[in-house]
N, C-alpha and C positions, 0 to 999 in steps of 0.2 A: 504494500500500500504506500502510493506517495502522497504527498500535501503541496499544492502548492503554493509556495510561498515568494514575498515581494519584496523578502529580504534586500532584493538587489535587484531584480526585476520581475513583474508580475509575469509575464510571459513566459519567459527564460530560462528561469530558474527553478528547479525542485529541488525538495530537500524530503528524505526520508523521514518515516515517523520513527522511527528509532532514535537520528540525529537529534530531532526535536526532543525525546525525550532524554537522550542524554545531557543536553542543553539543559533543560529542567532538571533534571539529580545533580547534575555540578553547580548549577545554582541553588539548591533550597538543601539540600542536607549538608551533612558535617565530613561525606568521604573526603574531598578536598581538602583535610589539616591530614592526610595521611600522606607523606611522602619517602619514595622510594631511593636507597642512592643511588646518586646521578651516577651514572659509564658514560661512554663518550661510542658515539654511534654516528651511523651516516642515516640518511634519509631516508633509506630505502631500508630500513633497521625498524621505522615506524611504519603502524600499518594506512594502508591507503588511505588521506585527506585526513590523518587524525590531528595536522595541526591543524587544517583549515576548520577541523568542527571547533575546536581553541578558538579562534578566530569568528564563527560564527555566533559563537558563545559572548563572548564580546560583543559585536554588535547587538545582542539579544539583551546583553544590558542596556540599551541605551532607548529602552522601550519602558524601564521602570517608572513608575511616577515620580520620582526624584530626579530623575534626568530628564524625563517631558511632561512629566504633569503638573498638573494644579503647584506641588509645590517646588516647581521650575520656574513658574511665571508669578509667581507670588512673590519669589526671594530677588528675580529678575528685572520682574516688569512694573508688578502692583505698587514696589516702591517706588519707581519715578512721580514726577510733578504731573505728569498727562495721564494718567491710568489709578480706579479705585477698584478696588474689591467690589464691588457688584454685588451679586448673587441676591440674596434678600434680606429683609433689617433685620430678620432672628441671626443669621450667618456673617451679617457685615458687624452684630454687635459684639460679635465674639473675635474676628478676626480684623475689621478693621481696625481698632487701636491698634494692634501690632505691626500691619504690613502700611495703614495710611498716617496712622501717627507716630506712627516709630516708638512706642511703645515695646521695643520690643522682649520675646518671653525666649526663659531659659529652656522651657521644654514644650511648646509647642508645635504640635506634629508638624507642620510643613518642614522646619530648619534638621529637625530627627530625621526624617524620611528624603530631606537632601542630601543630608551627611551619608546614612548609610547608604543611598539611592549609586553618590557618587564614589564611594570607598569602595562600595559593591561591583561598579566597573571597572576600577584601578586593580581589584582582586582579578579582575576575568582577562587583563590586557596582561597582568605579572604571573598569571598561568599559560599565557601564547609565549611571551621570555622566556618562563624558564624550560617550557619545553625545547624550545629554540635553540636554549644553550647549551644543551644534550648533544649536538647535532654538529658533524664536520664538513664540509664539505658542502657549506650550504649552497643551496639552488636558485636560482633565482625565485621562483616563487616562495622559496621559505622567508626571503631577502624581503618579498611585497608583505608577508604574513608579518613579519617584525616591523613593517612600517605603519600597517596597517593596526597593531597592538599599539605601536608609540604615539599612531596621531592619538587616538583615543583617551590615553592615559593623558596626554599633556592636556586634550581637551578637558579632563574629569579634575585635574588640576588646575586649568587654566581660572575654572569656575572656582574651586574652593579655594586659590587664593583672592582672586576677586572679593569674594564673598565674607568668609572667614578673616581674611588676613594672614597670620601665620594657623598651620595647619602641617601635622605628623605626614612623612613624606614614607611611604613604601612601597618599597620600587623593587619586592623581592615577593617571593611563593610564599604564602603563608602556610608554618607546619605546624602552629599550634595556635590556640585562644594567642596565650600568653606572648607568641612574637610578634601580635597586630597592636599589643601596645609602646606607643613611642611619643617618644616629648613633639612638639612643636616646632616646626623647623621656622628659621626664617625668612621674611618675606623674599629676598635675595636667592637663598638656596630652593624655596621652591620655583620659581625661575627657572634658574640656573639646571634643574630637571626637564623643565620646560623645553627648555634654547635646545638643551641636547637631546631631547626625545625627537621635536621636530626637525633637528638637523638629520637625524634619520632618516627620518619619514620621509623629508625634503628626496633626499638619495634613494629611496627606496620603492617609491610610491610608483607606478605608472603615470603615464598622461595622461591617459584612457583607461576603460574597459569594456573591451568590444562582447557586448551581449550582456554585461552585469552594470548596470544602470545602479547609482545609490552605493557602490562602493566606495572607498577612499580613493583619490588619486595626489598627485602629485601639486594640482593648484587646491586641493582643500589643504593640504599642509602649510602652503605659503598663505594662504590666506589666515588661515591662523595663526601663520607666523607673523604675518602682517597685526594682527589684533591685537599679540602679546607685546608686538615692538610700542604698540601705538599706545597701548595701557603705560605705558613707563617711557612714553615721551622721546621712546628712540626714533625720530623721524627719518632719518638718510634711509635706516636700515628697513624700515615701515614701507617708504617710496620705493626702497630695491626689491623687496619680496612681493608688493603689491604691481609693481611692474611686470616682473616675470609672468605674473598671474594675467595681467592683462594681456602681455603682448605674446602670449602662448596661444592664444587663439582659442582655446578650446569654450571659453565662455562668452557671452555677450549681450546685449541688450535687445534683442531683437523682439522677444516675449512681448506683447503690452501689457502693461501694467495691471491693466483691468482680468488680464487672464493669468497670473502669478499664481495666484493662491488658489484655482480651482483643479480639481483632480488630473482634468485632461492635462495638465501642467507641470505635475511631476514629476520630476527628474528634466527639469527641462534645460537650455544653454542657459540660463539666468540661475539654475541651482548649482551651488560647489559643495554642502555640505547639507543633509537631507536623511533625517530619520526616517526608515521604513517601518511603513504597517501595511497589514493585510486582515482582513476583514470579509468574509461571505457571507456572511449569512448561518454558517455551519461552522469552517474555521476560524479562528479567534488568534491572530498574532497582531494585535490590533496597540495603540497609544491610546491614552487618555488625554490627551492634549485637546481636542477638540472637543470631547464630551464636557470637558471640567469649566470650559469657557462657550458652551454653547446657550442658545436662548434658553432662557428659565421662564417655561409656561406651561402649558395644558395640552393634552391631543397631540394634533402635527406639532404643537409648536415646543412640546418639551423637550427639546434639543440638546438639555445641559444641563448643569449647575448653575450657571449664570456667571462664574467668577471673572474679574480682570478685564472690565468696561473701561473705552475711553472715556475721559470728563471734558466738559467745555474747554478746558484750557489746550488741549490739544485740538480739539475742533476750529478753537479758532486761529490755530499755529497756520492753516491750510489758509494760501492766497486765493483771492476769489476768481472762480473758475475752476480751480486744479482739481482734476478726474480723479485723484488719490483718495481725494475725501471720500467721495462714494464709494471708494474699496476699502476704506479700514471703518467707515461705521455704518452699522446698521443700525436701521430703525422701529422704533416701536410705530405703531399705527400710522403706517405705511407701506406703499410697496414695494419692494427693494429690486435690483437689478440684482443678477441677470435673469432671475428665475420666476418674476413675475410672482412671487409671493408678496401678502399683504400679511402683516405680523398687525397680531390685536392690538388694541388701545387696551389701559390697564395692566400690563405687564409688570413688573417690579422695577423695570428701570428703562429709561427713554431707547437707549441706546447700546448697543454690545459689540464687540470686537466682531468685524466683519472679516476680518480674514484666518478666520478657522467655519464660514459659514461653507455646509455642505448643498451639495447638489442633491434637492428632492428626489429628483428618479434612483440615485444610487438607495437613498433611504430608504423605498420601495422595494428595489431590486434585492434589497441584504435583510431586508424585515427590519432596521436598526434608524432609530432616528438620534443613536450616540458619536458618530462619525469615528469609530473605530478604526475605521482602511487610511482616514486623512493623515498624510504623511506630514512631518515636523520640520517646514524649512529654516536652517538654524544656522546657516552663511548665505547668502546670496551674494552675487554676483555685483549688484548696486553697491552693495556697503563696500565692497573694497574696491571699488570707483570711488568712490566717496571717502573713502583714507584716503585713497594716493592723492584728492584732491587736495585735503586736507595735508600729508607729511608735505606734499610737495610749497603748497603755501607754508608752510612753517619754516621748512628750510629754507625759502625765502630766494632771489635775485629772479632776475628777466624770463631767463628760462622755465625756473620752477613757475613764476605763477602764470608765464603761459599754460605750461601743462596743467595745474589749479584748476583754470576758467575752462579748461578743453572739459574736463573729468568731470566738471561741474556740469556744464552743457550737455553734456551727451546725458545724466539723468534727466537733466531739466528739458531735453528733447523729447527723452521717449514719455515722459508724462504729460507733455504737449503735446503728443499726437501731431493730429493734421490741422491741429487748433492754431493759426498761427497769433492771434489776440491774448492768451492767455501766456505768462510764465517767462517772463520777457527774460532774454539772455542776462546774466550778472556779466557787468564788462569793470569793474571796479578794478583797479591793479592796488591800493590800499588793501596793507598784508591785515589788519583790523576789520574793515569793513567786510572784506573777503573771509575772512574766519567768520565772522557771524554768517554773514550769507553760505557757508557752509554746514554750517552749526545748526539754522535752520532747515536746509535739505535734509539732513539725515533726520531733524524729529518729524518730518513728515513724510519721507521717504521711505524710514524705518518704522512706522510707527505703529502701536503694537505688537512690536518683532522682538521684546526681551533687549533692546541695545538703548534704552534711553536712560536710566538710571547710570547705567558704569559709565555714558559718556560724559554725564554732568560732573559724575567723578574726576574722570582723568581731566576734564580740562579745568578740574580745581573752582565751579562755580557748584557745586550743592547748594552749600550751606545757603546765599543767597537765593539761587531761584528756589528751590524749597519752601524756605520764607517765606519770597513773592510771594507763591504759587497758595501757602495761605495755610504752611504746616511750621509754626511758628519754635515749636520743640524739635525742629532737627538739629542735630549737629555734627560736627565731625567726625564722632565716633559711633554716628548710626553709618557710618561706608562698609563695617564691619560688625555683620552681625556675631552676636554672643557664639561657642560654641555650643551645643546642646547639654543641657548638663547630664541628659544619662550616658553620655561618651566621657563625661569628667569622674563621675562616679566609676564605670567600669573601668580605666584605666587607675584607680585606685590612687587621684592624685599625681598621676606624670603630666596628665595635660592640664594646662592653667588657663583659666578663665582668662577672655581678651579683657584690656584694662576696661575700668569703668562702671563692669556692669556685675 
């Protein structure tokens, strides 16, 4: 019996139900603290594709709720100025003080279920390693299998030090409880993890994958190498990694905007980095991503949860005319594009994040009005147009902010369409005015994509627009939430609470 699954493309690809369950027993029991000692063996020593089930295994992490759900875009997103918990006033009363007033709690499930969410992938990327390093004589595809475990891993840290701040760095097989406890590394060294996983990756990764759609390649690495340069203000190195990625060809803008986020769009030249789900009806390899933020009503319309609504402030970030707007909000009692649906009046909240809204007919076609199949787009292509516009204006002279205003233009084009009245070109050569003018494109370009909080971070304005924005107790040391205290407790005291809280 096979399944097929969309791990990497719905057509394409099958994976046995055995595979699937072996996925599931390395993930949920305890055999994995059992290890064997290492020999030193060649490839053809293991039995056939048993790293890639390693490997498959990993991606399989990245379907948890801590890496795409609810408490993804909660730690992510619900904290910036333009986006509120939603959902309804019994659930907004419990969770918005902590994600909209920065209230935040030592052991409330989302921060628990991020930690272990993404510790739990870091486990599955350091069991592709250490199989790895069993092995002489590598091959090349064991080569893609090690680059493919490193993007991941630097991903699942890239997020907890964002997040966290310092956070225990293990970068090894775990063979007991006892060796997953570790002090806190610094913000530096986890980095420094970082830089060197995705220099791997950089090396290792393909350009392509002819017939697996939604694997890693070679520009999701630079692009995230791009995001990690851009977090810590290394701009040359930001504009060199985001360059390659551009001028590789393999990505583009061609997509319009208006069709990004809907199914037929999937894996498209505009995605570089793209959690897969699968969903029929019958099988179930499905995300919570879209269920956890979909419309919160009745009948057809119960779509969701309701969590992680834009708010006015983001509504009116959009210039008037710009076609974005009608792709990131949906509307209460109205009818929304593209599906000619008319959402009731009296819903709980005006408006909801329109780009996890599914397509009716698939709802029909799967029996599911959860959007289990809607895939996680978590790089696109825009945003590192929009770095390189961005390092290149920072690093400043004639040339760079030509290329600035070029990188700018071309999103500012493809969201103009054939409109030529709306979105008029930014021609500004002021390195000031042009940072803002970029600063804005991405909260509307990006905008309920999980990238507007860490940006306000790295360019050092929270603390202000927060305030603006009319959350008057933020501070500097809400950029780092607490660590969860039942991960303080089970290490028995090695890890120390971030200062302050």
């Amino acid at each position: 019996m096979t399944i097929e699954m969309k791990t990497y493309n719905k057509n394409n690809v099958m994976l046995t139900l055995s595979v699937v369950l072996l996925i599931l027993t390395a993930s949920c029991s305890t055999d994995w603290l059992d290890i064997k000692p290492k020999g030193r063996f060649t490839e053809d020593d293991l039995p056939t594709g048993s790293l890639e089930e390693h490997v498959f295994a990993a991606y399989a992490g990245l379907r948890s709720e801590g890496t795409s759900g609810l408490q993804y875009v909660g730690l992510h997103n619900i904290r910036s100025d333009d986006a509120d918990i939603g959902s309804n006033d019994s659930d907004a009363s419990v969770a918005g003080p902590i994600y909209d007033a920065f209230n935040y709690s030592l052991t409330h499930w989302y921060s628990v279920d991020y930690w272990s969410g993404h510790y739990s992938l870091i486990n599955l990327t350091n069991n592709v390693l250490s199989a790895a390093d069993s092995l002489d004589n590598l091959t090349e595809g064991t080569l893609t299998n090690i680059g493919e475990a490193k993007f991941l891993r630097a991903w699942a840290y890239f997020n907890l030090v964002r997040t966290f701040g310092e956070v225990p760095i293990i970068d090894f097989r775990i063979t007991d409880q006892g060796s997953a406890i570790r002090p806190k590394s610094t913000v530096s060294q986890v980095y420094e993890l970082i830089d060197a996983d995705l220099q791997d990756a950089v090396a290792y990764l393909p350009e392509t994958w002819a017939g697996f759609d939604g694997r890693l390649t070679r520009g999701a690495a630079l692009s995230l190498q791009t995001q990690t340069f851009m977090a810590r203000q290394r701009f040359a190195e930001a504009l060199s990694s985001a360059q390659a990625v551009i001028n590789s060809g393999a990505y583009d803008l061609s997509v319009p905007y208006n069709m990004i986020f809907r199914e037929e769009s999937e894996n498209s030249k505009e995605s570089i980095f793209e959690i897969q789900a699968y969903h029929d009806g019958v099988q179930n390899f499905g995300v919570t991503y879209a269920s956890r933020q979909g419309v919160r009503g009745a009948g057809q319309f119960n779509l969701g949860w309701g969590f992680n609504i834009p708010n006015q402030r983001l509504i009116n970030a959009f210039e008037p005319g710009d076609p974005r707007k009608d792709v990131t909000i949906l509307w209460s009692d109205s009818t929304n594009a593209p599906y000619g649906e008319r959402l009731p009046a009296g819903l709980d909240r005006p408006y909801w994040n329109k780009k996890i809204y599914t397509n009716p007919a698939l709802r029909s076609r799967y029996g599911s009005l959860q959007g289990q199949w809607f895939n996680v787009r978590m790089i696109r292509y825009a945003d590192i147009v929009l770095l390189a516009a961005e390092a290149a204006n920072e690093v400043g002279g004639d040339a760079n902010i030509d290329l600035a205003l070029d990188y700018l233009e071309q999103v500012r084009a493809r969201a103009r369409g054939a409109n030529p009245n709306i979105l008029p070109e930014v021609t500004t050569r002021d390195q000031e005015e042009l940072r803002q003018a970029i600063r804005h494109e991405r909260q509307v370009e990006l905008g309920m994509e999980n990238q507007r909080f860490f940006d306000l971070v790295r360019w050092g304005i929270d603390v202000q627009t927060m305030r603006a924005a009319g959350y008057p107790s933020y501070q500097v040391k809400h950029r780092f939430y607490p660590i969860p205290q039942v991960e303080i407790d089970r290490s028995g005291g090695v890890l120390i609470q971030n200062p302050d809280y």
